[in-house]
C-alpha positions in Angstrom: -47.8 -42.9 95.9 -47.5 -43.5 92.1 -44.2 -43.3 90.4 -43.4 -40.6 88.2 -40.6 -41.7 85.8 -38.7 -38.9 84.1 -35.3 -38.9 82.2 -32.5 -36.8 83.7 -31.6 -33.9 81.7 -28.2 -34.4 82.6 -27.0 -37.9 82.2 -30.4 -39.2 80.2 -31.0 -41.6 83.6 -34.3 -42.9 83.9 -35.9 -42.3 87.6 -38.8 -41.4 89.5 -39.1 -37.7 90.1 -41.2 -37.7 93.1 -38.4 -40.0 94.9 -36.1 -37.2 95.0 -33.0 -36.6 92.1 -31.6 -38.7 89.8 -30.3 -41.8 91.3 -26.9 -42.0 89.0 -25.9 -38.0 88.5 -27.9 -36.7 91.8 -29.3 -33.6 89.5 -33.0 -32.8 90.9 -35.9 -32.9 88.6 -37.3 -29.7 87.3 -40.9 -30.1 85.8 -41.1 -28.0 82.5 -42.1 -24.3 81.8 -45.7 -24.3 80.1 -45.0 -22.4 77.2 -46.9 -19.1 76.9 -50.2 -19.0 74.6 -49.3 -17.5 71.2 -51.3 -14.5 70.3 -52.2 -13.5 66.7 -51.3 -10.5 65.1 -48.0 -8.8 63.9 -45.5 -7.2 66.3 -46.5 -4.1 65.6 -49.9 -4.5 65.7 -49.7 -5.8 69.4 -47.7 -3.8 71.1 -48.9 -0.9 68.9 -49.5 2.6 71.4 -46.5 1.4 73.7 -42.7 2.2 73.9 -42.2 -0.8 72.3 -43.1 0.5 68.8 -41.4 4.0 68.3 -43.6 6.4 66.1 -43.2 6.4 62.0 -40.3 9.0 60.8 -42.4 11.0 58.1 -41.2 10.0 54.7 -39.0 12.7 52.7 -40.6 14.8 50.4 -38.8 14.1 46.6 -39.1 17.2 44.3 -40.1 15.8 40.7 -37.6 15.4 38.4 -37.9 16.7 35.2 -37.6 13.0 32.8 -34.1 13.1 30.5 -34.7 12.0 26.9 -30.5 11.2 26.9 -31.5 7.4 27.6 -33.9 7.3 25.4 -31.7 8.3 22.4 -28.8 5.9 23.6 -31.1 3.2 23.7 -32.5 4.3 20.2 -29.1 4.5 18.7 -28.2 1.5 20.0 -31.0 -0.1 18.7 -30.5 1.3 15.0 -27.0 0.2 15.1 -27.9 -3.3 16.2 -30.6 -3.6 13.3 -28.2 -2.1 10.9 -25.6 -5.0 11.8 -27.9 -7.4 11.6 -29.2 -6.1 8.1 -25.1 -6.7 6.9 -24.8 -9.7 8.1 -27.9 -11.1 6.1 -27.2 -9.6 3.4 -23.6 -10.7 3.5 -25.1 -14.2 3.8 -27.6 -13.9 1.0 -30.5 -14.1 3.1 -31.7 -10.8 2.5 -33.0 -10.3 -1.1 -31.7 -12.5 -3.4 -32.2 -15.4 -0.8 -29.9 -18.4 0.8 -28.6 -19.0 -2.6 -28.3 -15.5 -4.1 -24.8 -15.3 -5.1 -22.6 -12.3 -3.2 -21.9 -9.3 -6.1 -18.4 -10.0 -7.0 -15.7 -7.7 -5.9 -13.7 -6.0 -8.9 -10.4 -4.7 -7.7 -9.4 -0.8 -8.7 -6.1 0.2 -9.4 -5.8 3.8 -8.1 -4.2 6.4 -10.5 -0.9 7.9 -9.1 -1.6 11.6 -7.8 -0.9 14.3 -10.4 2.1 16.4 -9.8 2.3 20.0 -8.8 2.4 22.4 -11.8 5.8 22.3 -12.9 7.9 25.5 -13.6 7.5 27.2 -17.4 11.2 26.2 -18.0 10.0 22.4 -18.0 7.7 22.7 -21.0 11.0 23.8 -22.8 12.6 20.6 -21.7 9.4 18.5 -22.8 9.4 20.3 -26.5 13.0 19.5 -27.1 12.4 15.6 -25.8 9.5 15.4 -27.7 11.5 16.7 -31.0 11.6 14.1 -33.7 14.3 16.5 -35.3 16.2 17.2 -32.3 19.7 17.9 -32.5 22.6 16.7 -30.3 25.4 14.6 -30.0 24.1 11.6 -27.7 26.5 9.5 -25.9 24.6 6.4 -24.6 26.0 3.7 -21.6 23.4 0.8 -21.5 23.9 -2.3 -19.1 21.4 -5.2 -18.4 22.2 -7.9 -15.9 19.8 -10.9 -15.7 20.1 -13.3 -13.1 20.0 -17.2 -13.6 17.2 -17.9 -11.1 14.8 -16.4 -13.4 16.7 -16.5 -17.1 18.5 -19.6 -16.7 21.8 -18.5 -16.8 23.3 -15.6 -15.2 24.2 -13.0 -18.3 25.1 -9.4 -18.4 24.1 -7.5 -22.1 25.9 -4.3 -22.9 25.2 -1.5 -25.3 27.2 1.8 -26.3 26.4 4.4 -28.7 28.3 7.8 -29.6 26.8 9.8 -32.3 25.2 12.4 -33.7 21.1 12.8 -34.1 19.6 15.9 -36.1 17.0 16.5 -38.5 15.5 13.0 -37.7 18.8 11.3 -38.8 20.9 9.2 -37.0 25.1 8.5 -37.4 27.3 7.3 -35.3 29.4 4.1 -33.4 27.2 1.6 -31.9 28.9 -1.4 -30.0 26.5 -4.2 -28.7 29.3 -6.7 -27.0 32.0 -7.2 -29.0 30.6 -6.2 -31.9 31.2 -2.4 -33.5 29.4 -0.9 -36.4 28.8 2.4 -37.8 25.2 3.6 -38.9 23.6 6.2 -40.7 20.0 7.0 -40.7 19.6 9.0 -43.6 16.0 10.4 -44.7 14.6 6.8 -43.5 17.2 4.6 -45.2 19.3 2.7 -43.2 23.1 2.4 -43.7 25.7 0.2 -41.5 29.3 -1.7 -41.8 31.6 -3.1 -39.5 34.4 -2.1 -37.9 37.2 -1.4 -38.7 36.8 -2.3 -42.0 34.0 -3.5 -43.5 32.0 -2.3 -46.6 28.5 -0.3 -46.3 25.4 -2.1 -46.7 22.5 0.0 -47.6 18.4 -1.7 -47.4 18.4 -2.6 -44.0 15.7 -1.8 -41.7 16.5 -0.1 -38.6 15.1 -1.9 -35.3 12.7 1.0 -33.7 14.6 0.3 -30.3 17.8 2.4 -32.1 15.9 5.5 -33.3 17.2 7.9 -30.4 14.9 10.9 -30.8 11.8 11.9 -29.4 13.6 10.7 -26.2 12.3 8.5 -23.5 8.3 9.2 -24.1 7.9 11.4 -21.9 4.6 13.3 -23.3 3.0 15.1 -20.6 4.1 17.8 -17.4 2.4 14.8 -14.9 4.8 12.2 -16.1 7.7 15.0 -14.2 8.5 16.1 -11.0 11.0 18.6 -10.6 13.3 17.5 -7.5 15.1 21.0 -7.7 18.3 23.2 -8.8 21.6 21.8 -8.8 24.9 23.0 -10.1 26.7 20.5 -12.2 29.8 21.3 -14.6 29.5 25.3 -13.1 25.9 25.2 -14.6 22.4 25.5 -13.1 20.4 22.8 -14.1 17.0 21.4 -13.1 17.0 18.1 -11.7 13.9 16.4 -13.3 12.4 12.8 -12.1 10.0 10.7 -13.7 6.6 10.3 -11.7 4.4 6.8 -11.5 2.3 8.0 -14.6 5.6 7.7 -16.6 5.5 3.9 -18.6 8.7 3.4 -20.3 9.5 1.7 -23.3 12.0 -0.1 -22.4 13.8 -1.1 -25.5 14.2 2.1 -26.4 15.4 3.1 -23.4 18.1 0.7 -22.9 18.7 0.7 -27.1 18.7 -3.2 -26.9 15.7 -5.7 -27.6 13.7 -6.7 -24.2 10.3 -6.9 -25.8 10.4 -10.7 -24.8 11.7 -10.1 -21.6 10.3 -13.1 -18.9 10.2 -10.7 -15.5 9.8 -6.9 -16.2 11.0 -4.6 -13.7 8.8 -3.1 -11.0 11.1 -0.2 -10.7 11.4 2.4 -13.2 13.0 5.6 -12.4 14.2 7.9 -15.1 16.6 11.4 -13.6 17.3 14.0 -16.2 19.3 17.2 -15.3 18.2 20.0 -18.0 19.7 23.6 -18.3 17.0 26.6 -17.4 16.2 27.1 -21.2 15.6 23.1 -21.4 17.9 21.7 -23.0 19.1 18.1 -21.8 22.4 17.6 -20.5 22.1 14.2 -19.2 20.0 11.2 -17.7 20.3 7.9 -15.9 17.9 5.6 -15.7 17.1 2.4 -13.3 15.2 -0.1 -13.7 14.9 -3.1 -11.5 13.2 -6.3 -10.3 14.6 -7.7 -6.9 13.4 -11.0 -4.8 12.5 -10.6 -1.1 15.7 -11.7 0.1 17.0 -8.5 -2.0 18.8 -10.5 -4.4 18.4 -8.4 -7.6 16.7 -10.5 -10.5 17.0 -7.6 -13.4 18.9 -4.9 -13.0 19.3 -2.1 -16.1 20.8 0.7 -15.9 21.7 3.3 -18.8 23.4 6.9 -18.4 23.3 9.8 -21.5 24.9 12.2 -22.0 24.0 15.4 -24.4 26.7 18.2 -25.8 25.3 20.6 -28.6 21.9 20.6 -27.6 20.0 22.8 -30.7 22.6 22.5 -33.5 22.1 21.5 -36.5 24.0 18.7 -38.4 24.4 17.8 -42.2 24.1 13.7 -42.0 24.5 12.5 -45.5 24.7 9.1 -47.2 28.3 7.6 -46.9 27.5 6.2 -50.7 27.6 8.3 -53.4 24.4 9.0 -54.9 23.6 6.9 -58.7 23.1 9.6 -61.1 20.0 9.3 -63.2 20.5 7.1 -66.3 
C-alpha cells in the first residue's frame, strides 16, 4: 500500500494517514470537505421565488412639496453681502479704481456744533439787553483770582484782581487793586484818568487796556449761548439761575479783568452762572475756568465772582480835573 503522508491538524506531525492517527498526538486523520461549486448570480437573484427572499414593501407615496424661495433669498443676500465686502475691501486697498497705487481720500475730522438750547423764557432776553448795554448802569463789585501751577508756567503764582465801582453811560470810576497795588480810575467820555492810592496826583492821557472796560458784560450775544437751570430765591428774591452753554467762547481777559492773552495752556473748562431778577436785571455771577492734568492736579484755575446793586440807575461820572477854560 502507498503511503499517504499528511500533517496533523493538531500538533503539525507529519504521518501517514492510511496507517491509522497521528503517531505523536494520536488525533485521527480527517480528509477535507470539497468545497461546494460557487454559483453566479446575486443572492437575490438565486433564491428569488422562495422564503428566503421576503417580497418588496411598496415604497411610500411622497405628496409634492410646493419649492420655498426662503433659501433662495438667504443664499442671495448672502451672496450680495459677500460681494459688497469684498468691493470695501478693494477699494480700501486701492485696487478698485484708482489702482494699487491710488492714494486712500484723506479723512478730514468734523468738529460737531454743540446742540442749540431750548427756547429760553421772554424774561431772558431782558437779561441779554441789559448785558449787552454799552451804557449799562450799576455798581459792579468784581473778585478775580488766577492760580497757575509751576509744571506748566515755571513757577507756581497766584494773580489777583479787585474792582468796586461804578459803570453808567459808558463810563467807568472806581478802586481797582491788582496785588498790592491800588489806584482809582475814571473813564470819562473815552479819556482815561488814574492815580494811586492814597495819595497820588491824577494822570490824564492814558489808554485804558480793553480787558478793564466792564460793560457789555461777558459776551454773551445770543439766547443759545444760555440755559436757564431754574428759579431760586436768593437774598428773599426770585431770581433766574442762568448757565452758559458750549456755544458761549469767553474772552477771557475781560472776564477775569487781568491780561491772559499770552496765556501758555488755556482752560478747557469754561462755565459762566449768572442769577438775574425776573425783569433781568443781573444780580451776580461766578465764573470758572480751568485746565487740570489726568492725575487731577489743577494746572489753571480762575475763578471770578460779581456782584451788581443799582441795576438801571443812572450816574453822573465826571472828570476829577477841572476843565481848562477856552483861552
Amino acid at each position: 500500500m502507498a503511503e499517504k503522508m499528511v500533517r496533523c491538524v493538531r500538533c503539525h506531525e507529519v504521518f501517514d494517514a492510511e496507517a491509522g492517527p497521528c503517531t505523536k498526538c494520536g488525533t485521527p486523520y480527517r480528509p477535507p470537505v470539497a468545497q461546494p461549486k460557487a454559483i453566479d448570480g446575486l443572492y437575490v437573484e438565486r433564491y428569488a421565488g422562495t422564503p428566503y427572499v421576503p417580497e418588496p414593501s411598496p415604497a411610500p407615496v411622497v405628496p409634492a412639496r410646493r419649492r420655498s424661495s426662503t433659501p433662495l433669498l438667504i443664499g442671495g443676500g448672502a451672496t450680495l453681502m459677500a460681494i459688497a465686502v469684498v468691493v470695501a475691501i478693494l477699494a480700501a486697498t486701492g485696487m478698485l479704481g484708482g489702482g494699487p497705487t491710488a492714494a486712500p481720500a484723506p479723512l478730514i475730522a468734523r468738529t460737531e456744533p454743540p446742540s442749540p438750547t431750548p427756547t429760553l423764557p421772554s424774561s431772558i432776553s431782558m437779561t441779554l439787553a441789559q448785558l449787552n448795554d454799552p451804557r449799562l448802569g450799576a455798581h459792579v463789585a468784581v473778585d478775580s483770582r488766577a492760580q497757575f501751577n509751576g509744571r506748566v508756567f515755571g513757577q507756581s503764582k497766584t494773580d489777583i484782581v479787585t474792582f468796586d465801582g461804578q459803570i453808567s453811560a459808558g463810563n467807568e470810576s472806581g478802586t481797582l487793586q491788582t496785588g498790592g497795588a491800588k489806584m482809582e480810575l475814571r473813564l470819562v467820555d473815552g479819556v482815561l484818568y488814574t492815580r494811586s492810592l492814597p495819595s497820588g496826583k491824577w494822570s490824564v492821557g492814558a489808554s485804558i487796556p480793553s480787558y478793564l472796560i466792564i460793560a457789555p458784560l461777558f459776551g454773551i450775544t445770543s439766547p443759545k449761548m444760555l440755559a436757564l437751570v431754574g428759579q431760586e430765591t436768593r437774598n428773599g428774591q426770585t431770581v433766574n439761575h442762568l448757565r452758559t452753554t458750549p456755544w458761549w467762547a469767553p474772552d477771557l481777559s475781560r472776564v477775569a479783568l487781568m491780561d491772559l492773552s499770552t496765556l501758555r495752556l488755556a482752560p478747557d473748562s469754561n462755565v459762566l452762572d449768572l442769577w438775574a431778577t425776573v425783569d433781568g436785571a443781573p444780580v451776580s455771577a461766578t465764573f470758572s475756568g480751568t485746565n487740570s492734568a489726568s492725575d487731577g492736579t489743577k494746572l489753571l484755575d480762575i475763578e471770578v465772582s460779581y456782584t451788581f446793586t443799582n441795576v438801571g440807575v443812572p450816574v453822573d461820572i465826571v472828570s476829577p480835573l477841572p476843565t481848562p477854560s477856552p483861552s
